[in-house]
N, C-alpha and C positions, 0 to 999 in steps of 0.2 A: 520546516518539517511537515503543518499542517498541505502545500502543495505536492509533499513526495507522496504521502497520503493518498490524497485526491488521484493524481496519477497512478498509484499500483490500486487503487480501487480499480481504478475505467479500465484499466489494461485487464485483468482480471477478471472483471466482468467481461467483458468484450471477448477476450480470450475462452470463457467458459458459453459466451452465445456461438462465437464458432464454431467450437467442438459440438456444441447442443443441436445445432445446425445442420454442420455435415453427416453425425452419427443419425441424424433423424431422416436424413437423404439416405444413407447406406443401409438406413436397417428396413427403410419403408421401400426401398425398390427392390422387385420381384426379382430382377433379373442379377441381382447381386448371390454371388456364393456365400457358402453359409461361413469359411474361414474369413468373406471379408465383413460378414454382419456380426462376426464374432468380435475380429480387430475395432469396429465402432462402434459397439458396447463395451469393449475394453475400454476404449480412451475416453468416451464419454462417464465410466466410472472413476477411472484413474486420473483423467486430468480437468474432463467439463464438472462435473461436480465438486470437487473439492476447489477450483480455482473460481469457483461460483461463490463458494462459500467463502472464502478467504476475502474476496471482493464485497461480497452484501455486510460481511462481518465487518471489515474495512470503512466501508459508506455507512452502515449503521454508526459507528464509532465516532465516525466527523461527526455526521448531526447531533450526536447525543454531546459533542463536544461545544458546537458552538451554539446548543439550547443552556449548558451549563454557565458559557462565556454571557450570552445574554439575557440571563437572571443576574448576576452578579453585577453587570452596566447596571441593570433594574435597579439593584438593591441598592448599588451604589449611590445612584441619584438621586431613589428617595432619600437615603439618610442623608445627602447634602440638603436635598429640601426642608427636609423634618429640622435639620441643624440650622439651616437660616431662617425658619421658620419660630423657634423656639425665642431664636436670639434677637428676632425684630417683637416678639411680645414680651419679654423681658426687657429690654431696650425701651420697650413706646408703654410700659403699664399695662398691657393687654388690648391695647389699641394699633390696630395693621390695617394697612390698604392695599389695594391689589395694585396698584403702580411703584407702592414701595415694596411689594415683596416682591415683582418681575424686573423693577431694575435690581433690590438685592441679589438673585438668584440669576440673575440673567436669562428669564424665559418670556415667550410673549405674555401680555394683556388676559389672552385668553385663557393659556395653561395656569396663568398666578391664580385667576379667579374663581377658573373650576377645582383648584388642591386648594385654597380657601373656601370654597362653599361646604368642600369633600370634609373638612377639619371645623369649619364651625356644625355642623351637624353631629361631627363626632363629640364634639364637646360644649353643644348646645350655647354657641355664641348667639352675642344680640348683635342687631343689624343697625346703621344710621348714614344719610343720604348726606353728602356734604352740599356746599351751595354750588359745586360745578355738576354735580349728579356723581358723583365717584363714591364707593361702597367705603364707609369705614366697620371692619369688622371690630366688635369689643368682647373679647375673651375676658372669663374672671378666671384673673388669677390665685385666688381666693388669699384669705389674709394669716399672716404667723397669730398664732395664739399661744400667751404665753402659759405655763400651767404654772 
């Protein structure tokens, strides 16, 4: 559907720069009668304009569609990140690495370590340097108190 779309967009457009076109040849030359400057103001109202609109309104619609499609990829990913994200500091006691969250998640090195620096700032993790130089982040996860 989204390429039938696409297609009576361009046509439409294209169709209305014709008309836009030739009415602006027939209305701008001198030597034209006034029945024929009349018939391309006709058709440039009756079919360049509205087939104009039908086409930008068209092409408006896609884009607004696939800015919708990719928020929702957005939204999607974060919450798989935030969800395996949750489950490896529940798992490890509040202790994560950025090798164990990019093979978790399956993203690179770099992406694990910048949405871990992004998340320990949001919830003011401490930092500890292992003996190969690799970041262990330690999140508190603070403790049940019983009343």
């Amino acid at each position: 559907m989204n390429l039938i779309n696409r297609i009576s967009a361009g046509i439409f457009i294209i169709f209305s720069l014709m008309v836009l076109t030739f009415a602006a040849i027939d209305l701008t030359d001198a030597e034209k009668s006034k029945e024929d400057k009349d018939g391309a103001l006709a058709a440039l109202i009756i079919f360049g304009i509205p087939s104009g609109i039908i086409g930008g309104a068209t092409a408006w619609n896609i884009v607004r569609d696939e800015k919708k499609k990719e928020e929702q990829v957005a939204t999607q990913e974060s919450d798989r990140l935030q969800s395996i994200f949750y489950l490896l500091l529940r798992n490890n006691n509040g202790f994560i690495t950025t090798l164990l969250f990019a093979m978790e998640a399956k993203i690179s090195p770099e992406d694990a370590k910048a949405y871990l620096d992004q998340k320990a700032k949001e919830f003011s993790a401490s930092f500890d340097v292992d003996d190969q130089g690799g970041i262990i982040y330690q999140f508190n996860l603070g403790t049940k108190k019983s009343f």
